[in-house]
TORKOL-248945 format. One record per residue (C-alpha): residue number from 0; residue in three letters; x, y, z. Coordinates in steps of 0.02 Angstrom, whole numbers, plus 50000, padded with zeros to 5 digits. Example, Ala and Ser with C-alpha at 12.3 -4.5 7.8 and 13.67 -1.06 7.14 Angstrom:
<recs>
REC | resi | resn | X | Y | Z
REC | 0 | ala | 50615 | 49775 | 50390
REC | 1 | ser | 50684 | 49947 | 50357
</recs>
This chain:
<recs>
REC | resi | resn | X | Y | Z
REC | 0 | unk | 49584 | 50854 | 51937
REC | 1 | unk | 49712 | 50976 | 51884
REC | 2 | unk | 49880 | 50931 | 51798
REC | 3 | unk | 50016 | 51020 | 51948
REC | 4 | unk | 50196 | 50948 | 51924
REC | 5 | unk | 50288 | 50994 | 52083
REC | 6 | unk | 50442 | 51120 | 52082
REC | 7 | unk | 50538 | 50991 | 52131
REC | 8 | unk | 50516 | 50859 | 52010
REC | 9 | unk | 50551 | 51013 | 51869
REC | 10 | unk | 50724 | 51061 | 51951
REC | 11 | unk | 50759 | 50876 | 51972
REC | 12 | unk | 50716 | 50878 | 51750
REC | 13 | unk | 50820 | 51019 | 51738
REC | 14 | unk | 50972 | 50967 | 51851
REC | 15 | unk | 50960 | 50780 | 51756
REC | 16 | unk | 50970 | 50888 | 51586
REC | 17 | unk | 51121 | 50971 | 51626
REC | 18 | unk | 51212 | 50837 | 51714
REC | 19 | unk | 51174 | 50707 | 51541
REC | 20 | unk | 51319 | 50617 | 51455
REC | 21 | unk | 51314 | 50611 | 51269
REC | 22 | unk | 51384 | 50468 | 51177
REC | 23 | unk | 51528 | 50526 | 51049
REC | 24 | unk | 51461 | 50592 | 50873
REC | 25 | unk | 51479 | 50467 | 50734
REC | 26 | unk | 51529 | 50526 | 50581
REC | 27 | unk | 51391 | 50528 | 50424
REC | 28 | unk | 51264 | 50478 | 50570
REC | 29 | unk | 51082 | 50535 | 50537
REC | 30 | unk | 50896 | 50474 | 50559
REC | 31 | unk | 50934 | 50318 | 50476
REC | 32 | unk | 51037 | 50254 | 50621
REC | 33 | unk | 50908 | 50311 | 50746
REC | 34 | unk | 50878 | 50492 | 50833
REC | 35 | unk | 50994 | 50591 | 50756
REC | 36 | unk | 51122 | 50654 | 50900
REC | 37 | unk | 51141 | 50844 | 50831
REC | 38 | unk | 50933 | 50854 | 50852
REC | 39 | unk | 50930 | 50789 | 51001
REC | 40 | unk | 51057 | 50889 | 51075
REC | 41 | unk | 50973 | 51051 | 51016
REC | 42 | unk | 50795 | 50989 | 51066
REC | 43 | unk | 50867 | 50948 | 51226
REC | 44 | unk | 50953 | 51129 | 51245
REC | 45 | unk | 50762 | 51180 | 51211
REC | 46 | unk | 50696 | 51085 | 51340
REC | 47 | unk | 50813 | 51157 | 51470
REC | 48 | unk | 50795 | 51331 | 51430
REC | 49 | unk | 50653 | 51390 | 51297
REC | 50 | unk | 50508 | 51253 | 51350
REC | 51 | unk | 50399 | 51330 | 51467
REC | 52 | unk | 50309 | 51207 | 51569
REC | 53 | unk | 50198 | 51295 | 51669
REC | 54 | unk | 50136 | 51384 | 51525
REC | 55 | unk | 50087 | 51220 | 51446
REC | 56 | unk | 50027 | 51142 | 51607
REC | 57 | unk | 49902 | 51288 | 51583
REC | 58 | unk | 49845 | 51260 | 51417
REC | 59 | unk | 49822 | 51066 | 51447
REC | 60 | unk | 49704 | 51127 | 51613
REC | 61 | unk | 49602 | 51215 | 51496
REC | 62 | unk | 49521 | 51032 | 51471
REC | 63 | unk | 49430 | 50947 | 51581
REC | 64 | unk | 49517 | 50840 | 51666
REC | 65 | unk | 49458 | 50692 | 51785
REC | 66 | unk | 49498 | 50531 | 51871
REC | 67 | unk | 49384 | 50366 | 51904
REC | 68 | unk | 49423 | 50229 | 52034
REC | 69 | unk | 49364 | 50062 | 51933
REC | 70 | unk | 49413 | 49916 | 52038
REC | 71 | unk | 49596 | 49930 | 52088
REC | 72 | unk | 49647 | 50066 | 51965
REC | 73 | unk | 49634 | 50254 | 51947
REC | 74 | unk | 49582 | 50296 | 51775
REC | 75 | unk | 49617 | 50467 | 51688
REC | 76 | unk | 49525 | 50529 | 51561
REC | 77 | unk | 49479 | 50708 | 51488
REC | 78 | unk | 49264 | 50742 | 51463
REC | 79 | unk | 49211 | 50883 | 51355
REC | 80 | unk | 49038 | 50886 | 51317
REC | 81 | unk | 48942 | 50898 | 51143
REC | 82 | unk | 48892 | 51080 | 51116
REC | 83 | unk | 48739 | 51018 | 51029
REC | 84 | unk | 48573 | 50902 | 51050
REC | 85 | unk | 48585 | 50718 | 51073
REC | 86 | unk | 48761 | 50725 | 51081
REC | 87 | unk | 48869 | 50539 | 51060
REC | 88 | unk | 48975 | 50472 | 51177
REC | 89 | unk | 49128 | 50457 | 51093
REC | 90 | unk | 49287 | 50368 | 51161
REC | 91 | unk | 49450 | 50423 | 51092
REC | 92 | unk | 49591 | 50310 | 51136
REC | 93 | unk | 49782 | 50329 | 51073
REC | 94 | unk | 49927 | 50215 | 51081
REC | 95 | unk | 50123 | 50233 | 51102
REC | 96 | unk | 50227 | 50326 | 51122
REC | 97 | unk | 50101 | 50452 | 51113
REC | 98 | unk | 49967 | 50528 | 51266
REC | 99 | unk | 49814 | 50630 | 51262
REC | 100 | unk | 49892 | 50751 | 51185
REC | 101 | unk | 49885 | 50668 | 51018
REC | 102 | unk | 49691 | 50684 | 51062
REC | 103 | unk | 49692 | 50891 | 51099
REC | 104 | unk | 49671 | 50972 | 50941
REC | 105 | unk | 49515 | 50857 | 50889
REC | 106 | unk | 49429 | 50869 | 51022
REC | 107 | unk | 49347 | 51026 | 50996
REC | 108 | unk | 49320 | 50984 | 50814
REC | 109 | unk | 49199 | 50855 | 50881
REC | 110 | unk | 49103 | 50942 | 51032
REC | 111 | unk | 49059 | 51081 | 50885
REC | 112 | unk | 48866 | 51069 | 50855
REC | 113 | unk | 48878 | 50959 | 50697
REC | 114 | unk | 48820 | 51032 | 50503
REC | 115 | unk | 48738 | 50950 | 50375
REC | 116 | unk | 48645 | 50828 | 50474
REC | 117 | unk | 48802 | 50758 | 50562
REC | 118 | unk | 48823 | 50746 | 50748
REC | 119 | unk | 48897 | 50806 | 50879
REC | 120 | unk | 48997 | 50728 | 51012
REC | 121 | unk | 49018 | 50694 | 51223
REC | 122 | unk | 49225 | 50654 | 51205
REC | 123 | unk | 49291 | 50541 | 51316
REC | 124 | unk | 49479 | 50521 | 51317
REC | 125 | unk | 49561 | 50402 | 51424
REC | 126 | unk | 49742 | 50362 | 51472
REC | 127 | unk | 49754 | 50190 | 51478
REC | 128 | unk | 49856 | 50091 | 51629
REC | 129 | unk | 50044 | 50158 | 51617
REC | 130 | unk | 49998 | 50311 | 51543
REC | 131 | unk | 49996 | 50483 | 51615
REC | 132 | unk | 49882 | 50485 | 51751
REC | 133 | unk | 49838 | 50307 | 51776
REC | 134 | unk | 49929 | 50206 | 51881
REC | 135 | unk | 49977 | 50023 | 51813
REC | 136 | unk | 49967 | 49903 | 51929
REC | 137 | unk | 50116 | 49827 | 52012
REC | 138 | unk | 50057 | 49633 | 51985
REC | 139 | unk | 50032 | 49562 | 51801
REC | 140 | unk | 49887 | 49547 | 51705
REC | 141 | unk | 49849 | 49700 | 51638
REC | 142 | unk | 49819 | 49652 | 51459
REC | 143 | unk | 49720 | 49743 | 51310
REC | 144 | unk | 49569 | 49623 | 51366
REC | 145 | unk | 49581 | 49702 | 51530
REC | 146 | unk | 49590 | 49881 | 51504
REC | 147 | unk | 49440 | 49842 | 51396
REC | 148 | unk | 49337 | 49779 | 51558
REC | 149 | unk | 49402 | 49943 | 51651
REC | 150 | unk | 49367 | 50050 | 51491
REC | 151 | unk | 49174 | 49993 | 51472
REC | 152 | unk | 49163 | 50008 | 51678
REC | 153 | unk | 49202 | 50182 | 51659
REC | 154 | unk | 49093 | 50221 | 51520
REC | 155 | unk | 48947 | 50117 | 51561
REC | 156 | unk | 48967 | 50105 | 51756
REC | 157 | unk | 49065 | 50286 | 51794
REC | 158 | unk | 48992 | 50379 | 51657
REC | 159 | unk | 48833 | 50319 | 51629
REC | 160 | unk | 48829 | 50302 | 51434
REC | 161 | unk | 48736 | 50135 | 51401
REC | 162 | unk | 48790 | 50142 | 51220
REC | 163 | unk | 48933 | 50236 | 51168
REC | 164 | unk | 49042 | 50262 | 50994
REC | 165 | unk | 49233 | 50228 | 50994
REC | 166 | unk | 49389 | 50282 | 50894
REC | 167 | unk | 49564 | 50226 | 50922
REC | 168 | unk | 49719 | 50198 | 50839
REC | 169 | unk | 49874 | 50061 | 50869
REC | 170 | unk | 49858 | 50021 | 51069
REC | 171 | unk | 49682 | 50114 | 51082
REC | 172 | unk | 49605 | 50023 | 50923
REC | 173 | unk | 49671 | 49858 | 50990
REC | 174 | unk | 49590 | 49898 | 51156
REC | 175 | unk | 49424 | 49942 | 51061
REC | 176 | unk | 49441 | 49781 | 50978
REC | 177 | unk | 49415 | 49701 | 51122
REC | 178 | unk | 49276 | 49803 | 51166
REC | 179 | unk | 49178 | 49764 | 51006
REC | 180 | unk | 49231 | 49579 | 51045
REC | 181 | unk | 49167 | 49579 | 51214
REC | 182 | unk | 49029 | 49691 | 51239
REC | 183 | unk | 48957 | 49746 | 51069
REC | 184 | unk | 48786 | 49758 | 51153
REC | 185 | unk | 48849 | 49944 | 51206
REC | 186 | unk | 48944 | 50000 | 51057
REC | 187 | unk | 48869 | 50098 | 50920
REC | 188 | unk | 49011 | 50089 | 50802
REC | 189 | unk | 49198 | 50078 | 50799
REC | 190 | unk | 49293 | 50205 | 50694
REC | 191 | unk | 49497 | 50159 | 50699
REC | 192 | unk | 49651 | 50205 | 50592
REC | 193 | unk | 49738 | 50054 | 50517
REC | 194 | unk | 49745 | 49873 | 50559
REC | 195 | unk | 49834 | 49746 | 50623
REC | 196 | unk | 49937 | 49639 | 50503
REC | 197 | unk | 49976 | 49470 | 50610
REC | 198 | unk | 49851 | 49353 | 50639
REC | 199 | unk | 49863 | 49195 | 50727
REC | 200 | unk | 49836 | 49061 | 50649
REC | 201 | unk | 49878 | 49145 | 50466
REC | 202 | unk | 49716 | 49112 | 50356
REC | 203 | unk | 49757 | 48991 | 50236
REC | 204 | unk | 49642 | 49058 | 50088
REC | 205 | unk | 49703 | 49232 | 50074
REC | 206 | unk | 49670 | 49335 | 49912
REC | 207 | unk | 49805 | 49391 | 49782
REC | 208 | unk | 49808 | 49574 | 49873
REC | 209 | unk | 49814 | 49481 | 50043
REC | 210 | unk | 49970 | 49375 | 49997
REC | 211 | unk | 50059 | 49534 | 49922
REC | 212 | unk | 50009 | 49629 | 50093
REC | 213 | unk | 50091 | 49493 | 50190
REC | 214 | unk | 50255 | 49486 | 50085
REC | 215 | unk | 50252 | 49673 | 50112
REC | 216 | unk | 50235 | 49650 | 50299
REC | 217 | unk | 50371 | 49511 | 50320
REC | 218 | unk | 50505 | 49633 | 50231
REC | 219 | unk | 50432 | 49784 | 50354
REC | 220 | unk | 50445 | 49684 | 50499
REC | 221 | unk | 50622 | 49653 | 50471
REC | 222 | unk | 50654 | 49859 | 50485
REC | 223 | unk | 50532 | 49917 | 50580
REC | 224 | unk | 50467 | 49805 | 50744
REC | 225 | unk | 50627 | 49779 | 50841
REC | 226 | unk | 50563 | 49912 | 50984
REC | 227 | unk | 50391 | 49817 | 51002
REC | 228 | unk | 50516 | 49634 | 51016
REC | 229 | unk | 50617 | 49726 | 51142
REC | 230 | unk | 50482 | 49786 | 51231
REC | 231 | unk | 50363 | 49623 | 51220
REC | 232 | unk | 50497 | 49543 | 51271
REC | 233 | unk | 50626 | 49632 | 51402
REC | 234 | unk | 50533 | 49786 | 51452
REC | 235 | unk | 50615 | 49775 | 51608
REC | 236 | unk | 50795 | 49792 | 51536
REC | 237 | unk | 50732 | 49938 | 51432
REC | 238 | unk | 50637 | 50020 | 51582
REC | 239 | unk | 50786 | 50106 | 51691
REC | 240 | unk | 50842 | 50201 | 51553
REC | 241 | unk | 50663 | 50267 | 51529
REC | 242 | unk | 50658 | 50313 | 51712
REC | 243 | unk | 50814 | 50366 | 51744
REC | 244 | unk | 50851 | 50498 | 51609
REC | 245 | unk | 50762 | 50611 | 51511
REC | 246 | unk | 50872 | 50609 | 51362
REC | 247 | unk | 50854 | 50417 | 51342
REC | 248 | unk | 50669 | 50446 | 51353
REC | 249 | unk | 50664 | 50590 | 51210
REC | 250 | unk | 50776 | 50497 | 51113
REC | 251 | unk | 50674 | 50347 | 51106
REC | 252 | unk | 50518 | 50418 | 51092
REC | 253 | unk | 50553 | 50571 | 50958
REC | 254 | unk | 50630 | 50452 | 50834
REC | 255 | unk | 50469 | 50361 | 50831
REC | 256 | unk | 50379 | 50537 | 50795
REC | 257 | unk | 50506 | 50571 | 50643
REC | 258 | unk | 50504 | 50399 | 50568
REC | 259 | unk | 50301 | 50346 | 50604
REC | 260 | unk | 50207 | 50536 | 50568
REC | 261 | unk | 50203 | 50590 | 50388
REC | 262 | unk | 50319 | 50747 | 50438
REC | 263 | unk | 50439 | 50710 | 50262
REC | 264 | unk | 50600 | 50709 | 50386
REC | 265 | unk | 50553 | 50873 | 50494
REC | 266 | unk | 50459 | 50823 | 50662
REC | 267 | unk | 50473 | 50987 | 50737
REC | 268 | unk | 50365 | 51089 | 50585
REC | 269 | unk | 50251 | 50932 | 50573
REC | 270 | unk | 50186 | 50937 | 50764
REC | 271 | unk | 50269 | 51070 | 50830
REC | 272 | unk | 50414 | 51055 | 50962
REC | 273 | unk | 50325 | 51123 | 51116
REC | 274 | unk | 50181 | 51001 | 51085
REC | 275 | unk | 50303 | 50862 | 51065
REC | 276 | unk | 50394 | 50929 | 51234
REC | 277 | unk | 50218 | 50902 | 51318
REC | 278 | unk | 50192 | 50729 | 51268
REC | 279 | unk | 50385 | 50678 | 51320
REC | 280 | unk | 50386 | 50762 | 51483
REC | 281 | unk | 50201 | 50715 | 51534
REC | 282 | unk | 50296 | 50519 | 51508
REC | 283 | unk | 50436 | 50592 | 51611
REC | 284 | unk | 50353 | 50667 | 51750
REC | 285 | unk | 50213 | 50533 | 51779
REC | 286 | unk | 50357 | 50375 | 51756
REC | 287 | unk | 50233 | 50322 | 51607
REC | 288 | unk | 50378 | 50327 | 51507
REC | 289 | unk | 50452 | 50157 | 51593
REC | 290 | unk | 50270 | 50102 | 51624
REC | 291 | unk | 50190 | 50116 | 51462
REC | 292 | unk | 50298 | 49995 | 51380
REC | 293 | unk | 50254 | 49869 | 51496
REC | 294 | unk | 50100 | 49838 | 51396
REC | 295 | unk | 50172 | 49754 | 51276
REC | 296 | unk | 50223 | 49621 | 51373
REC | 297 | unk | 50075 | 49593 | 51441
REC | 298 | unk | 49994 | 49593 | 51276
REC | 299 | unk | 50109 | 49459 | 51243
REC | 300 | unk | 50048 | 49337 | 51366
REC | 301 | unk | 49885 | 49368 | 51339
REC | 302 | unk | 49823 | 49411 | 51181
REC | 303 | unk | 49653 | 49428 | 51218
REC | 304 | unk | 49474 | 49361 | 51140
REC | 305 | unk | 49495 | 49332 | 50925
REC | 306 | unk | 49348 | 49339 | 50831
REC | 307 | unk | 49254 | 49457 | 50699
REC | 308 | unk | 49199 | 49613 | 50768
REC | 309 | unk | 49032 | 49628 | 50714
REC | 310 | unk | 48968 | 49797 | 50776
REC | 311 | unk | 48986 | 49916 | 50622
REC | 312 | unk | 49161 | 49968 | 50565
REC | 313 | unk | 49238 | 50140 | 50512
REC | 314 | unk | 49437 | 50093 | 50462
REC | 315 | unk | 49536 | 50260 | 50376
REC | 316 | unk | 49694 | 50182 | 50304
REC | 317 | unk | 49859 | 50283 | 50315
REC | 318 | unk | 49942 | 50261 | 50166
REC | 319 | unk | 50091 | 50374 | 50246
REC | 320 | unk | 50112 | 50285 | 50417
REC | 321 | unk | 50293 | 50223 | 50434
REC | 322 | unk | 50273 | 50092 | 50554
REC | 323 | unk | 50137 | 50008 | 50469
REC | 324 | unk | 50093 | 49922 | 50281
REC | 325 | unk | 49924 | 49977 | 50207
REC | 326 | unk | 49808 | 49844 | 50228
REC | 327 | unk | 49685 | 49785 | 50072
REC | 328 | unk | 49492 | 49790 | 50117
REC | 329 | unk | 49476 | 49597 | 50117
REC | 330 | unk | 49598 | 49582 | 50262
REC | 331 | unk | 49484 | 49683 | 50376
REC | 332 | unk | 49349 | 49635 | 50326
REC | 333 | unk | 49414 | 49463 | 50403
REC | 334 | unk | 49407 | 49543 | 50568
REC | 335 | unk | 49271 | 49672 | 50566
REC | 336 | unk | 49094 | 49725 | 50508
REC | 337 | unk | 49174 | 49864 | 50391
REC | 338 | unk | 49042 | 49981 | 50326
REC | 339 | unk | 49162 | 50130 | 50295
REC | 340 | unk | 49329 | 50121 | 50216
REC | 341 | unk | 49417 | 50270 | 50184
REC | 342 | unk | 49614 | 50278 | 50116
REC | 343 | unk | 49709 | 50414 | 50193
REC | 344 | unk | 49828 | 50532 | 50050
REC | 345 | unk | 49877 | 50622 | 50197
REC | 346 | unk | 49942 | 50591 | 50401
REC | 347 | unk | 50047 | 50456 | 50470
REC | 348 | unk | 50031 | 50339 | 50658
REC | 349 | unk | 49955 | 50489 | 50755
REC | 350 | unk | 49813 | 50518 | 50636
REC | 351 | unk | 49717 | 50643 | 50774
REC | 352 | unk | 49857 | 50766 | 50789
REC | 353 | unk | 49927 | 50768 | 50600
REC | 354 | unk | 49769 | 50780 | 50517
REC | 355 | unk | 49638 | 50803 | 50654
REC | 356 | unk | 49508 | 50916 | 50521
REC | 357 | unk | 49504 | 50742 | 50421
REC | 358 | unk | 49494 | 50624 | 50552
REC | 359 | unk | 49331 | 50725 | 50637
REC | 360 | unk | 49258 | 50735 | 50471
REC | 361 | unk | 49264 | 50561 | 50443
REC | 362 | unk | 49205 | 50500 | 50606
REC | 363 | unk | 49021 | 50630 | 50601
REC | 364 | unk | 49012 | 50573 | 50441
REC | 365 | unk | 49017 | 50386 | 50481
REC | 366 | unk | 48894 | 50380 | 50668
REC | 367 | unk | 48791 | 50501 | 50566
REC | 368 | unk | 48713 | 50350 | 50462
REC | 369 | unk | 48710 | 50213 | 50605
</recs>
C-alpha cells in the first residue's frame, strides 16, 4: 500500500486549525500543569502553515508499506528486508502515543549487513489494532492476548517466518509478552525496553531492592498514571475530543513526548517537530487517535495469560524514562528468562527514535549469541 491522505481530509485539518478555541492563558502556567499553552499555540501555527504533509507522506512511502487480512482485521505493518545472509525476522512493535514512526530511523540500522559476527535483520513493524492503518474492531475483545494471536498469524501464517525475534516497548513489549507466553515454540528471543511494575497478586517474598522499587512506584503512580486510569477506565468520555479536534489531540499526545522522552524540557530539538507532526497527524487522519486508547480498556478486562516467559530475554533499562521507575534485575527475572540486561545512561519511553544507534546495537549483539 501507499500512505495517500485525501485533499479533503487536509483542508478539513486545516479549516479545524483555524476555527480552534483556546482556553484563556493562566498566569505562571508551564509543563508542570500539562502542555504548556504558549507551545502549543506556536506548534499549532506550525502545523497550519510550515508542516508540509505531502512532503512527509513521501518520505514515510519510501518504506515498504503493506497490509494483511488475519481473520476479521486488516493489519499494517512496514517489511524491509535484511541486506545480508540468513537474515532474522525481527518484529518491532511500539506503544502509545507513539506509531511506526518511533520505528523509522532504526530500521535501516538493522537491515545493514551486520559486522563483527552480528546479524542482520528481515524488520517487521506492525501497527497494532487502533493504530494507523489497522482498523480496531467495532465489538470488544481486542485485548493484548489477542493482538498476540493476530501478530503470530501474520508472522507465521502471512509471512511465513516459522521462528522469528521480537523487540517492543510499553504496549508492543506487553503484546510480545504474550507472545513468549503463548507460543514460545516460534520465538527466538525477546529483546524489550523496561518492565512492567504491577503484578497481580504482589509476590510476597520480594528482595530489599524489590521493596524499595515498589515504594518508588506507589509515589510515581500517584503523578504519573492518571491518563492510563482515564483511559482504562472512560475511554469513551475521552474519545470525542480526540476525534473531534486536532488541538486536543496534540495537546494530549505532545505533553506525553516532553514529560516521557529524555529531551531535558525541549521536545522539539529532542525528536524534531516535523517528525513529531507525522506521528500526531498520522493519529489524526486515520481516527487512531480516539481508537488507540481504547486498548487500554480492553487490557483492563482482560489481562491476558501470567506466567514466566521462558524463551531468552534481552531487557535495556531506561534509567531516563519519565513515565516509568527503573526496575532491579530480580524483578524481571520474576517474569522472564533474562540473559541480557543492559541499563540505559541515555533515552527515555521511545527508546527506537531517541537513541536508535544504541538500541540496534544492543539487539545484533544479543540474537547474535542465541
Amino acid at each position: 500500500m501507499r500512505i495517500h491522505i485525501p485533499d479533503e481530509d487536509m483542508e478539513d485539518l486545516y479549516h479545524r486549525l483555524k476555527q480552534s478555541r483556546w482556553p484563556a492563558p493562566v498566569a505562571g502556567s508551564d509543563w508542570a500543569d500539562g502542555t504548556d499553552g504558549e507551545y502549543l499555540r506556536d506548534l499549532a501555527g506550525y502545523w497550519l502553515s510550515k508542516y508540509n504533509w505531502r512532503d512527509r507522506e513521501a518520505m514515510l512511502n519510501r518504506f515498504g508499506h503493506f497490509t494483511a487480512d488475519i481473520e476479521d482485521t486488516q493489519i499494517h505493518f512496514i517489511r524491509a528486508a535484511g541486506q545480508g545472509p540468513n537474515a532474522i525476522p525481527l518484529l518491532l512493535m511500539q506503544g502509545w502515543p507513539s506509531t511506526f514512526v518511533q520505528m523509522l530511523k532504526i530500521i535501516p540500522l538493522l537491515t545493514a549487513q551486520g559486522t563483527d559476527g552480528t546479524p542482520c535483520f528481515d524488520v517487521i513493524v506492525a501497527s497494532m489494532p487502533g493504530y494507523p492503518f489497522t482498523r480496531f474492531p467495532s465489538q470488544p475483545g481486542m485485548s493484548f492476548s489477542r493482538i498476540a494471536d493476530l501478530l503470530k498469524r501474520l508472522m507465521v501464517e502471512g509471512l511465513g517466518y516459522h521462528r522469528f525475534a521480537a523487540r517492543g516497548s510499553d504496549q508492543g513489549a506487553l503484546v510480545q509478552q504474550q507472545i513468549g507466553l503463548k507460543y514460545p515454540e516460534h520465538l527466538i528471543g525477546l529483546h524489550r525496553s523496561g518492565i512492567t511494575p504491577f503484578a497481580t497478586p504482589m509476590p510476597d517474598n520480594l528482595s530489599p531492592a524489590e521493596i524499595a522499587y515498589q515504594k518508588e512506584v506507589q509515589q510515581w503512580a500517584t503523578q504519573e498514571i492518571a491518563y492510563a486510569r482515564l483511559q482504562s477506565l472512560r475511554p469513551e468520555t475521552l474519545a470525542p475530543a480526540l476525534a473531534d479536534s486536532p488541538i486536543a489531540l496534540a495537546s494530549w499526545i505532545i505533553e506525553k513526548f516532553q514529560r516521557w522522552g529524555d529531551c531535558e524540557g525541549d521536545v522539539d530539538a529532542h525528536f524534531g517537530r516535523d517528525a513529531l507532526l507525522d506521528n500526531i497527524s498520522l493519529h489524526w487522519f486515520t481516527g487512531a487517535g480516539a481508537a488507540s486508547i481504547r486498548l487500554y480498556r480492553e487490557a483492563a478486562r482482560d489481562p491476558g495469560m501470567t506466567g514466566r516467559v521462558a524463551v531468552p530475554t534481552a531487557i535495556m533499562m531506561p534509567l531516563r524514562d519519565g513515565v516509568t521507575v527503573p526496575a532491579p534485575r530480580e524483578w524481571a527475572e520474576r517474569y522472564y528468562n533474562v540473559q541480557r540486561w543492559t541499563v540505559m545512561e541515555r533515552g527515555g519511553h521511545f527508546p527506537e527514535w531517541e537513541v536508535p544507534d544504541e538500541i540496534a546495537k544492543d539487539i545484533r549483539q544479543f540474537f547474535a549469541g542465541l
